[in-house]
C-alpha positions, -999 to +999 in steps of 0.1 A: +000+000+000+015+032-010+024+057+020+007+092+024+021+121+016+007+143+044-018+143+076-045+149+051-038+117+027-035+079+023-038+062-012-066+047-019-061+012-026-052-010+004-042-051+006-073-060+022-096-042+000-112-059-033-116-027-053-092-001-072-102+036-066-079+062-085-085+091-107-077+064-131-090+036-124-122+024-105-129-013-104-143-035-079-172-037-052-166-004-035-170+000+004-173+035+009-169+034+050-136+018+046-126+039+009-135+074+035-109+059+062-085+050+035-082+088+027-082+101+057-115+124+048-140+129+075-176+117+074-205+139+068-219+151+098-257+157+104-246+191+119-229+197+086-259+188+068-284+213+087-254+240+084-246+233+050-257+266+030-282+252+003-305+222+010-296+196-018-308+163-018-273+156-028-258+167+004-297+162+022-291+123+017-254+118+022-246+109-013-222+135-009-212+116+019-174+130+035-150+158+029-128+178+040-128+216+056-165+216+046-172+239+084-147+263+066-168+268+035-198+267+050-193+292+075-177+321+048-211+312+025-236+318+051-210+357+065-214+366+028-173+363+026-157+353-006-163+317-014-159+295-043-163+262-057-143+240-080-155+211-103-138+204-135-145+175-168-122+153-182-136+159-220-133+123-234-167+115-245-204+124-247-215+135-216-240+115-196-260+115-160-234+110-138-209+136-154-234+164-156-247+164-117-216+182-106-222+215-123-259+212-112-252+212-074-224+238-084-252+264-099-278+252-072-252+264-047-241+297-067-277+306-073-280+301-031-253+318-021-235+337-048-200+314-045-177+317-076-171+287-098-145+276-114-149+250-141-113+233-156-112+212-184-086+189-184-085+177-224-045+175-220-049+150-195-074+131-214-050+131-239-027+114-225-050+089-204-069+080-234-058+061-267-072+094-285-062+112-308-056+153-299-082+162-325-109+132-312-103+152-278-111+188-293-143+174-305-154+160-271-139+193-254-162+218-279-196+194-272-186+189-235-188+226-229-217+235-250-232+207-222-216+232-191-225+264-209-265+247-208-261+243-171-265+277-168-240+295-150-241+333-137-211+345-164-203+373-138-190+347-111-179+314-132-147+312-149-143+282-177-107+270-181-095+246-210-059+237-200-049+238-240-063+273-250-052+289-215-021+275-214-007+309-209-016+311-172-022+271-163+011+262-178+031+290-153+014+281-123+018+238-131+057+250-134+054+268-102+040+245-081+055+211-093+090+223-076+066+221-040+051+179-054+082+156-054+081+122-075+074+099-040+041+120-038+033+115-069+041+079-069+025+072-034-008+092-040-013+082-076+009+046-082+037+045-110+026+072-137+028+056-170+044+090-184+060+118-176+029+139-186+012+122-158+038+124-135+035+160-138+000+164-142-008+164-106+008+198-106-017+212-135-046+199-113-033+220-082-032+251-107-069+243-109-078+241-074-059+266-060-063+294-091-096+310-077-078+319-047-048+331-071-077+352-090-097+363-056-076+360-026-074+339+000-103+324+011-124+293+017-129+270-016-148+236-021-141+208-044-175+186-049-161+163-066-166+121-069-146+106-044-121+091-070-112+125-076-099+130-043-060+125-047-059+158-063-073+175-038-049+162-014-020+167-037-031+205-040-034+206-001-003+197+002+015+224-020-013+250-005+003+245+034+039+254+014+046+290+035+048+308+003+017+302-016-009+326+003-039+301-002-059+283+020-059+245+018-089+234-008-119+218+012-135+189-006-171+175-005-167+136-017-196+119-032-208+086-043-201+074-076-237+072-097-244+035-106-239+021-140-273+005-153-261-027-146-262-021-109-245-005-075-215-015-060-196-031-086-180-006-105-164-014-140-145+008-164-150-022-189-190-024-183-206-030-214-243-015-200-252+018-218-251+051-198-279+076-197-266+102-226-273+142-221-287+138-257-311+107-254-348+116-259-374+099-234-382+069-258-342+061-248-344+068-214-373+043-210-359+021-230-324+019-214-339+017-180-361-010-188-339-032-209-306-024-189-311-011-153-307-040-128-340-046-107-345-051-074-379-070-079-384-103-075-379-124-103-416-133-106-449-113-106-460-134-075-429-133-056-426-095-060-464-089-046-458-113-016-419-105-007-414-074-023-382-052-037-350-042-030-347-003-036-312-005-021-300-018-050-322-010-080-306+012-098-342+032-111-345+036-073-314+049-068-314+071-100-345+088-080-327+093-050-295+104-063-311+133-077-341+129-098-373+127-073-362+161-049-393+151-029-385+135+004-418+119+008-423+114-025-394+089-025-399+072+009-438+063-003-414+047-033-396+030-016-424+016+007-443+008-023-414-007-036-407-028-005-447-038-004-446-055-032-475-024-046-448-009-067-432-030-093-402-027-111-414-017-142-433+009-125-406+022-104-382+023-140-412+046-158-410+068-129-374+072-131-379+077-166-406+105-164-379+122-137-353+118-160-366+127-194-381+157-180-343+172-166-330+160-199-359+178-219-350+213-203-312+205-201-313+201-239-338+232-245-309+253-227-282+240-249-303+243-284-308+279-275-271+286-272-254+307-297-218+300-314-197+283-285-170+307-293-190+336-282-210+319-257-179+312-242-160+348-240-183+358-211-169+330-191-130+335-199-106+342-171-096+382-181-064+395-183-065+411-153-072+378-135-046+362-154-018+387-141-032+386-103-029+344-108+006+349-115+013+375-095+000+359-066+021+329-077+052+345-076+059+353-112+067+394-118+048+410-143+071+426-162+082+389-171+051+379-177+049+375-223+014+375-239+008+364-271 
């Protein structure tokens, strides 16, 4: 088991464990009591919950379920201090479900309290995780956006940044803070890179976290974020304690991953079920859930009335309480339904469908009414005045400081 490379951090991936969870790899049936321990993150509290400065039935119902500095965060929201969040993609395909709930608890939170958010792209690294081509990935990276953009974001307080095309302040900062990561963090956080681009690339993904407090000043910054995605945060906690960076360590809220169709638990990068795409029209949604999500009925008519389901591991089910049914009650009478025997699988699967079809109807209504991305996209470019405070802040003297 690799060592940690600070208080805040152990790897993820332990002896005794029977699943793999890295930015790069997740495989296995995941135990997210023990993965939380593993990475020395601290559970959700209920206090945390009541405190926490939107009610989201993402945070509500602990599938956002640890993190770290979360009080910190919290408590600048709710003074009306400067606060900001941080939730990047990894452009390597359509999106689907699972990718797209990020930036909706990011908005749901900036519409609540104001925060700033900052939304990388990391189509370098994608690059050189994926056997893809640099072209395939500028493809993915214009559609991906066009998918944020749709979110809809207050342009005044989100900043979009595509590590390629604003290379002229991620690249400085990368260079800055790899001298403060040495190779044995790298190695024990992450395992043996496979190149030098992602030996270095933990660097690039500090430049992300840190850069709203390089933009804004110091002050309190969250990271929602699947709990995968955690080694970076730690890795950019790390270089933030360095004395000379005047930052604050990121926080991070870590959440479940969002089941495959084929069902919870067992995670898969080779999974040959279908995702749920951003595109799909309802006919597809119904038709993926019914042919593909895994049940928790009973395998016959009978059996289901008399024994009832499982909703703990039906995947419509948990699609619902994930984030599709924001009704409490609504989704406990489900799941007693469900449970009864009263609600069958098929039933439960058209409700999740009806949820689903009608976020994807607007989603898609927002991103057909967009305009050319290139223009749609100015309003949320980092300016050159925040580009010169970034590197100020960083260290690098302006009078060095070249623009193209």
């Amino acid at each position: 088991m690799p060592t940690p490379t600070d208080t805040d951090s152990t790897d993820s991936d332990s002896p005794d464990a029977d699943y793999t969870v890295t930015p790069y790899d997740v495989e296995g049936d995941i135990d997210y009591a023990h993965l939380v321990e593993s990475f020395g993150a601290d559970a959700l509290t209920d206090a945390q919950v009541r405190a926490f400065p939107v009610d989201h039935p993402l945070v509500r119902r602990r599938i956002f379920y640890a993190g770290r500095d979360i009080d910190a965060f919290t408590a600048a929201a709710r003074a009306d201090e400067t606060h900001s969040l941080v939730t990047g993609r990894g452009p390597s395909g359509p999106m689907h479900l699972g990718n797209v709930l990020p930036f909706y608890f990011a908005k749901a939170v900036q519409d609540a309290t104001g925060a700033h958010v900052y939304i990388p792209f990391s189509d370098d690294e994608k690059h050189l995780l994926k056997d893809q081509s640099l072209e395939s990935i500028a493809g993915h990276t214009r559609e991906n956006l066009r998918d944020v953009l749709a979110v809809g974001f207050d342009p005044a307080k989100t900043k979009v940044v595509v590590d390629t095309a604003d290379a002229d302040v991620v690249y400085p900062l990368a260079a800055a803070f790899s001298k403060a990561i040495t190779q044995s963090t790298v190695d024990a956080t992450y395992g043996d890179p496979e190149t030098v681009g992602l030996s270095f690339y933990p660097a690039v993904q500090t430049a992300h976290l840190l850069l709203p407090q390089l933009v804004h000043g110091r002050h309190a910054t969250l990271v929602p974020i699947a709990v995968d995605q955690d080694p970076h945060v730690r890795v950019s906690r790390d270089v933030a304690a360095k004395a000379r960076y005047e930052v604050n360590k990121p926080g991070a809220l870590l959440s479940e991953f969002l089941s495959s169709l084929d069902g919870p638990g067992k995670m898969s990068s080779s999974s040959d079920a279908p995702s749920i795409g951003l595109s799909d029209d309802p006919d597809t949604v119904r038709e993926k859930l019914h042919q593909h999500a895994y049940s928790g009925g009973r395998s016959s008519l009978e059996e289901h009335r008399e024994h009832g389901g499982d909703p703990s591991v039906d995947v419509a089910f948990q699609y619902l309480r994930f984030f599709f049914e924001p009704d409490d009650d609504r989704l406990r009478d489900l799941a007693a339904g469900y449970e009864a025997g009263d609600l069958l699988s098929g039933e439960l699967k058209d409700a999740a469908a009806d949820r689903i079809s009608d976020f994807l109807e607007r989603h898609q209504e927002r991103r057909a009414a967009l305009g050319d991305l290139g223009d749609e996209l100015d309003a949320y470019r980092l300016t050159d005045g925040e580009r010169d405070a970034a590197l100020s802040r960083a260290g690098y003297p302006m009078d060095a400081v070249v623009r193209g």
